[in-house]
C-alpha positions as CSV (number, residue, x, y, z in Angstrom):
1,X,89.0,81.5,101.4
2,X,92.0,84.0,101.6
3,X,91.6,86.7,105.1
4,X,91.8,89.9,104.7
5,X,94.9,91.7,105.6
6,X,93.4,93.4,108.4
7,X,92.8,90.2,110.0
8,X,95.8,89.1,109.6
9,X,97.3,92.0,111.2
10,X,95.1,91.4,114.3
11,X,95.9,88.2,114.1
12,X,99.1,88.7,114.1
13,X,99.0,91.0,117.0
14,X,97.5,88.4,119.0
15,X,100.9,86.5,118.4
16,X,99.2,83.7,115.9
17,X,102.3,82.0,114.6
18,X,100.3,80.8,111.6
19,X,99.2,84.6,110.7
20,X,102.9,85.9,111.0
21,X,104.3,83.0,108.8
22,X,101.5,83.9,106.3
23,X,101.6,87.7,106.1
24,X,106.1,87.0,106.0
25,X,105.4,84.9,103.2
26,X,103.2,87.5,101.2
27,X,105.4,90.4,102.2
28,X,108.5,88.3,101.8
29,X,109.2,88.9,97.5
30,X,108.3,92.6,97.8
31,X,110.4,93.9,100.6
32,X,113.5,91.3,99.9
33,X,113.1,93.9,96.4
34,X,113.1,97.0,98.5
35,X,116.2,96.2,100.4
36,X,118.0,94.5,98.0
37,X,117.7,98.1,95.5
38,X,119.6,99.3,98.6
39,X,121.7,97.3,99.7
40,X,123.0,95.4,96.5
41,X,123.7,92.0,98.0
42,X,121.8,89.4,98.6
43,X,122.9,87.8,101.7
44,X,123.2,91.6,103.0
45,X,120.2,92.3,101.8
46,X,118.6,88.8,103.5
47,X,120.0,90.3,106.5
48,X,118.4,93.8,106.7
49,X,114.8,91.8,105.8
50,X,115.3,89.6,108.7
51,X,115.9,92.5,111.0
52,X,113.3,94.3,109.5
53,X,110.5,91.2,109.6
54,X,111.8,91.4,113.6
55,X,111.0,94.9,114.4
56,X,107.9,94.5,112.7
57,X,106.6,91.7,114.6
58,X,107.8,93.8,117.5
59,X,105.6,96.6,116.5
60,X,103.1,95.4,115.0
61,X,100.7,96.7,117.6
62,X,101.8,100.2,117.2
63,X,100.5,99.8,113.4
64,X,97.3,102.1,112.5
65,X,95.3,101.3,109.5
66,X,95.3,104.7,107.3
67,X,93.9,103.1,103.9
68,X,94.5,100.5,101.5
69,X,98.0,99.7,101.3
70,X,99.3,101.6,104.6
71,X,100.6,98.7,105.8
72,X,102.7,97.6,103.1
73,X,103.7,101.4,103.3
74,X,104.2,101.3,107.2
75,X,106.9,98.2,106.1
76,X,108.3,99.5,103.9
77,X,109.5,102.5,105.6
78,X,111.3,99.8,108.3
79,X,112.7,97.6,105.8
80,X,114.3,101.2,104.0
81,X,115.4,102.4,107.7
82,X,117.3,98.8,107.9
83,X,118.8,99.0,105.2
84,X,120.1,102.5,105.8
85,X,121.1,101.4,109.0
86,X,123.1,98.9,107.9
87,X,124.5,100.6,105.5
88,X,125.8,103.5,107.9
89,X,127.6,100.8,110.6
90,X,129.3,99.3,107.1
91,X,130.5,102.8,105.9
92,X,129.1,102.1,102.5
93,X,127.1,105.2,102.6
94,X,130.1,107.3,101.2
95,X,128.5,110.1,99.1
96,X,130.6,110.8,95.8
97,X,131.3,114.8,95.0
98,X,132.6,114.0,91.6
99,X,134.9,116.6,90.3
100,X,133.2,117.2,86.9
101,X,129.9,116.8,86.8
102,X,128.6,114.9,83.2
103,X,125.8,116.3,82.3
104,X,123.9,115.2,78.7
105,X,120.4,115.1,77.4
106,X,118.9,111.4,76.6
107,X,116.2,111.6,74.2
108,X,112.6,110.7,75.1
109,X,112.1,108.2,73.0
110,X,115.5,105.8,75.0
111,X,113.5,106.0,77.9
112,X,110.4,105.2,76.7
113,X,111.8,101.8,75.3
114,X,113.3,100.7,78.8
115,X,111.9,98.4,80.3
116,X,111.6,98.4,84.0
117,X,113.7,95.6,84.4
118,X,116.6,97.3,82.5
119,X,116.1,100.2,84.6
120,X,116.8,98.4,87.7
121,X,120.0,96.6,87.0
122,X,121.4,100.4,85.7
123,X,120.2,101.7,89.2
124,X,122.1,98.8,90.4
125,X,125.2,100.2,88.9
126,X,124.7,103.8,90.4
127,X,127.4,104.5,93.5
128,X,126.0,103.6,97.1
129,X,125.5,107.0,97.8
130,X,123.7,107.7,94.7
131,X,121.3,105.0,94.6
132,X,120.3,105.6,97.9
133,X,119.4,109.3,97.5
134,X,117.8,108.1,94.1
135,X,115.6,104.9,95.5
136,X,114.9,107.3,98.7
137,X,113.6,110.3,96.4
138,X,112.6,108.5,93.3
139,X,111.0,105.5,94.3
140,X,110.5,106.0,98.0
141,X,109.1,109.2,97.8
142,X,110.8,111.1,100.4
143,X,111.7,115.1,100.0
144,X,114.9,116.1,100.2
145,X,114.5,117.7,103.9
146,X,113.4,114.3,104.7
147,X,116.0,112.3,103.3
148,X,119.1,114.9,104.8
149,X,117.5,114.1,107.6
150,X,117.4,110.4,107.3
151,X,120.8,110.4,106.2
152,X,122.1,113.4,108.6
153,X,123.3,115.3,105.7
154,X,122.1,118.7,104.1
155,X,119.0,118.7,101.9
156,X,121.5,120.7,99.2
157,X,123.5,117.6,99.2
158,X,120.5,115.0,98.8
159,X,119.4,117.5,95.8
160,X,123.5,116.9,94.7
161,X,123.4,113.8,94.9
162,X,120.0,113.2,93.3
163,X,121.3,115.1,90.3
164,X,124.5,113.5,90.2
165,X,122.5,109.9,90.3
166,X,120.1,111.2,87.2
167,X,123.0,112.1,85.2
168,X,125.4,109.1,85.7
169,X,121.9,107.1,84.6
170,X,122.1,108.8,81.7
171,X,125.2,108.5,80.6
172,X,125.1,104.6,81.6
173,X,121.8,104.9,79.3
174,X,124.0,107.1,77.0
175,X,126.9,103.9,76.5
176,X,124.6,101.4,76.3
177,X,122.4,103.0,73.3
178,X,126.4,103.6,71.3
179,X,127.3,100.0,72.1
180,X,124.0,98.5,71.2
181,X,123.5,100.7,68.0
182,X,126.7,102.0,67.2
183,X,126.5,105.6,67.7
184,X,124.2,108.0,69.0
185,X,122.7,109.1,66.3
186,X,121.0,106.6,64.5
């Protein structure tokens, strides 16, 4: 019979080895996902989940339960300070002020036929900076106040950036419906 993960949490905090290998092996998939949609690489992204699976264990104790799925939350949030982390002491957090910004319209009906899968690799593609702000905002959840702060830049330029993100997705979305298709408009 599985435990619940509240047990395993105290369990955990108690320094049971065989609690902290089973809750790193449930959390393992999920969080290797978070950090790799930030960080890109694998081994990198291996890296910042270590780390992050450290501090964890470190503070485990400090963890309050706040409702079903807080603590998946609660990791979360260290795996995505990690990752920014390392991202900072590797300078890859350059944020991109294109000269001309593209902007263009994609039709409901593209997005609708995307699947998520799809939508990941193109948010893959996106600059550093870009996919940051985007996976911070998007996916994450953060404001923008939040996120300048997180990244120790102006909340105009997470909105910037954001933008910038949404509209190089759409013209990657843009290039992919002409090449699969032929044109735009059939």
């Amino acid at each position: 019979m599985p435990i619940s993960q509240n047990t395993l949490i105290e369990k955990c905090i108690k320094g049971q080895i065989v609690a902290q290998k089973q809750l790193f092996h449930e959390m393992y998939a999920p969080m290797f996902r978070v950090c790799f949609r930030y960080v890109g690489q694998r081994e990198d992204s291996e890296d910042c989940l270590m780390k992050g699976f450290q501090k964890m264990f470190q503070n485990i104790s400090s963890f309050r339960q706040s409702g079903e799925g807080s603590f998946k939350w609660w990791l979360r949030r260290i795996m995505v300070n990690e990752c920014l982390m390392f991202l900072r002491t590797k300078n890859h957090l350059l944020l991109f002020a294109e000269e001309s910004e593209i902007t263009c319209d994609l039709p409901a009906e593209i997005l609708s036929k995307i699947e998520a899968e799809s939508l990941y690799h193109l948010i893959m593609e996106l600059p550093v900076g870009y996919r940051t702000v985007f996976n911070l905002f998007a996916l994450e959840g953060y404001s923008h106040k939040e996120i300048a702060e997180m990244l120790g830049i102006s909340e105009n330029t997470s909105k910037s950036q954001f933008s910038k993100a949404k509209n190089k997705l759409k013209t990657i979305l843009k290039k992919e419906k002409y090449y699969r298709y032929g044109s735009l408009g059939k």
